[in-house]
ROSE-4610 file (N, C-alpha, C; in Angstrom, 1 decimal, always signed):
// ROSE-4610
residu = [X/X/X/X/X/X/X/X/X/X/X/X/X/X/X/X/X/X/X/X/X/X/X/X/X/X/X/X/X/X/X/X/X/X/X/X/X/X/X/X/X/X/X/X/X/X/X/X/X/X/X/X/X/X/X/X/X/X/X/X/X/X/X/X/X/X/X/X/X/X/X/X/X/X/X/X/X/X/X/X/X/X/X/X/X/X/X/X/X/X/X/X/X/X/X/X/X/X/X/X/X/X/X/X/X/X/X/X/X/X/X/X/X/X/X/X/X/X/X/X/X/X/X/X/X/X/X/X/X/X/X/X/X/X/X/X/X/X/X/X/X/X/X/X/X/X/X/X/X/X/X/X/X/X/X/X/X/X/X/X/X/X]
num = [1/1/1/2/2/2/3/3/3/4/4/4/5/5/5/6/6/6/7/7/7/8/8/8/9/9/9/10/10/10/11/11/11/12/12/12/13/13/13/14/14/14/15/15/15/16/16/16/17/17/17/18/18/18/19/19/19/20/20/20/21/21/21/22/22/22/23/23/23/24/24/24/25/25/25/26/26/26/27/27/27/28/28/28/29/29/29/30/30/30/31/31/31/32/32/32/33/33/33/34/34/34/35/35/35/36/36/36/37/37/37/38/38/38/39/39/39/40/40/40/41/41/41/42/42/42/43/43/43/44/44/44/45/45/45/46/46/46/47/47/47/48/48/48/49/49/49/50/50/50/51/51/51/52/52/52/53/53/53/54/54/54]
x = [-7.6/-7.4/-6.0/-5.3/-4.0/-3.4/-3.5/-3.2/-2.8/-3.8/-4.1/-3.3/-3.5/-2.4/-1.0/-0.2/+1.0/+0.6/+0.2/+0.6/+0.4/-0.6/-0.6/+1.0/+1.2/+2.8/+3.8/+3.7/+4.7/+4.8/+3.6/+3.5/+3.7/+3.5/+4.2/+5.8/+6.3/+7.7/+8.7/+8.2/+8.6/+7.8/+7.6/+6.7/+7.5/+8.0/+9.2/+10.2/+10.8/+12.2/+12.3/+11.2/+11.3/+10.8/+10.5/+10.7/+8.9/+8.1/+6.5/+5.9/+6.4/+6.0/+4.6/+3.7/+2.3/+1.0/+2.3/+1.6/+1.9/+2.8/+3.5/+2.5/+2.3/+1.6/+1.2/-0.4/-1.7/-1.6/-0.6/-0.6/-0.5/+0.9/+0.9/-0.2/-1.0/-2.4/-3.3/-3.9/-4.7/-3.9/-2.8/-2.3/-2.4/-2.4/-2.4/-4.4/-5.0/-6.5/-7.0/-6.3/-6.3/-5.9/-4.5/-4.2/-5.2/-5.4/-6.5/-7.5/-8.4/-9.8/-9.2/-7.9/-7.8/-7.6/-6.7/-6.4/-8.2/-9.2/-10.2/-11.0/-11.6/-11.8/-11.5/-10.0/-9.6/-9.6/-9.8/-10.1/-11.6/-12.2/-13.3/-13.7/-13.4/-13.2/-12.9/-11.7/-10.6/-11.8/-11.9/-13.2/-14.3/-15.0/-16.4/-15.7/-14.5/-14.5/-14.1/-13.5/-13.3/-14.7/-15.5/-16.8/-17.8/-18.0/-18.9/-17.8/-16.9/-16.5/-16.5/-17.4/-17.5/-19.0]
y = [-6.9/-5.7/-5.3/-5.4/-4.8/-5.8/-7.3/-8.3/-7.8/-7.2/-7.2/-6.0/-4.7/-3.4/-4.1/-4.7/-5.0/-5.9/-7.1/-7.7/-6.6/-5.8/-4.1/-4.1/-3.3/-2.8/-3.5/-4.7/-5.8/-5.9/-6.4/-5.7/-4.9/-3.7/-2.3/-2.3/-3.0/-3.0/-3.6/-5.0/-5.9/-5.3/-4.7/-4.5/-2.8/-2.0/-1.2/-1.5/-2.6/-3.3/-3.8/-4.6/-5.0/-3.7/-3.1/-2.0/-1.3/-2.0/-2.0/-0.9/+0.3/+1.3/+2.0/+1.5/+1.5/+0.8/-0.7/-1.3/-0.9/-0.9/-0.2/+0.9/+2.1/+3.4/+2.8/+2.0/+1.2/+0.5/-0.1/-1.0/-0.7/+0.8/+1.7/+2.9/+2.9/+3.6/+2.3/+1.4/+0.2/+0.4/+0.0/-0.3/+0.7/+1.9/+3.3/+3.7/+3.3/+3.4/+2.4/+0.9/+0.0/+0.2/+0.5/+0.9/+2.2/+3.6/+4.1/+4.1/+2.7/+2.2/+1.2/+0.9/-0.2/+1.0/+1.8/+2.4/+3.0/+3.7/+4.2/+3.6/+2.1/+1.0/+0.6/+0.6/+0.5/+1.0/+3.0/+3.7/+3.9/+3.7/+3.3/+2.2/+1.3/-0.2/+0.5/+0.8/+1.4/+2.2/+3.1/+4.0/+3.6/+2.6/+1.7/+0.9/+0.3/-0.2/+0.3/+1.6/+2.2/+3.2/+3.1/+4.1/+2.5/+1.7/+0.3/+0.3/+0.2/-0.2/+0.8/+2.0/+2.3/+2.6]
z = [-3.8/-4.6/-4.7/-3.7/-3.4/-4.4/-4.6/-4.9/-6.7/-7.2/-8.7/-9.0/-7.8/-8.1/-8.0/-7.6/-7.1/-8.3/-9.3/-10.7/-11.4/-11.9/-12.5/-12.3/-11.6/-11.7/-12.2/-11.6/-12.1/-13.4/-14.2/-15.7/-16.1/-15.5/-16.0/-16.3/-15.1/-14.8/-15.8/-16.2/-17.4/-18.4/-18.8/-20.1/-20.4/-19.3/-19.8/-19.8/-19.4/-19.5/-20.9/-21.4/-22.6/-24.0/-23.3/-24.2/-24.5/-24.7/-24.5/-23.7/-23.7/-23.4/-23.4/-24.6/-24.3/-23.4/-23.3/-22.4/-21.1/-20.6/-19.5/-19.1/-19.9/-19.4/-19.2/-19.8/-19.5/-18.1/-17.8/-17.0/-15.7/-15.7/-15.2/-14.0/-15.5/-14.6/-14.2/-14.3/-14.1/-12.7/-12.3/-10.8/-10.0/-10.8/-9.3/-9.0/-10.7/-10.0/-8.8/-8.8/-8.1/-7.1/-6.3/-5.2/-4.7/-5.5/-4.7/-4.2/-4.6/-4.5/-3.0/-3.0/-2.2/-0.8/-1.3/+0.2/+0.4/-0.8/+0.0/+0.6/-0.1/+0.7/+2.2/+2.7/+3.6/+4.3/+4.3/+5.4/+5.8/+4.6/+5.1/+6.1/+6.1/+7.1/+7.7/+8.3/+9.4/+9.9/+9.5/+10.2/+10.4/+10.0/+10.6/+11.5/+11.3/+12.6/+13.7/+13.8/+15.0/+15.7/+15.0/+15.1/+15.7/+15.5/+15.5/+17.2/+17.6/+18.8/+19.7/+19.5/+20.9/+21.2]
């Protein structure tokens, strides 16, 4: 998941360089909904796994 936020962005990045500024916003939010699902995903883990080991 982190994989697809970090191309999100990357497309965002080139897509305002070249001028594509609609794509950019779009691409923009796709990578920050992505990274939030990835970090909540992950504290969840992080917290089942510290709760399962004792």
């Amino acid at each position: 998941m982190l994989n697809w936020a970090l191309t999100f962005f990357i497309v965002a990045l080139v897509a305002a360089v070249l001028g594509f500024t609609g794509i950019a916003v779009a691409a923009a939010g796709i990578a920050k909904i992505l990274f939030v699902i990835f970090l909540v995903l992950f504290l969840v883990s992080l917290i089942a796994h510290t709760t399962r080991r004792v």
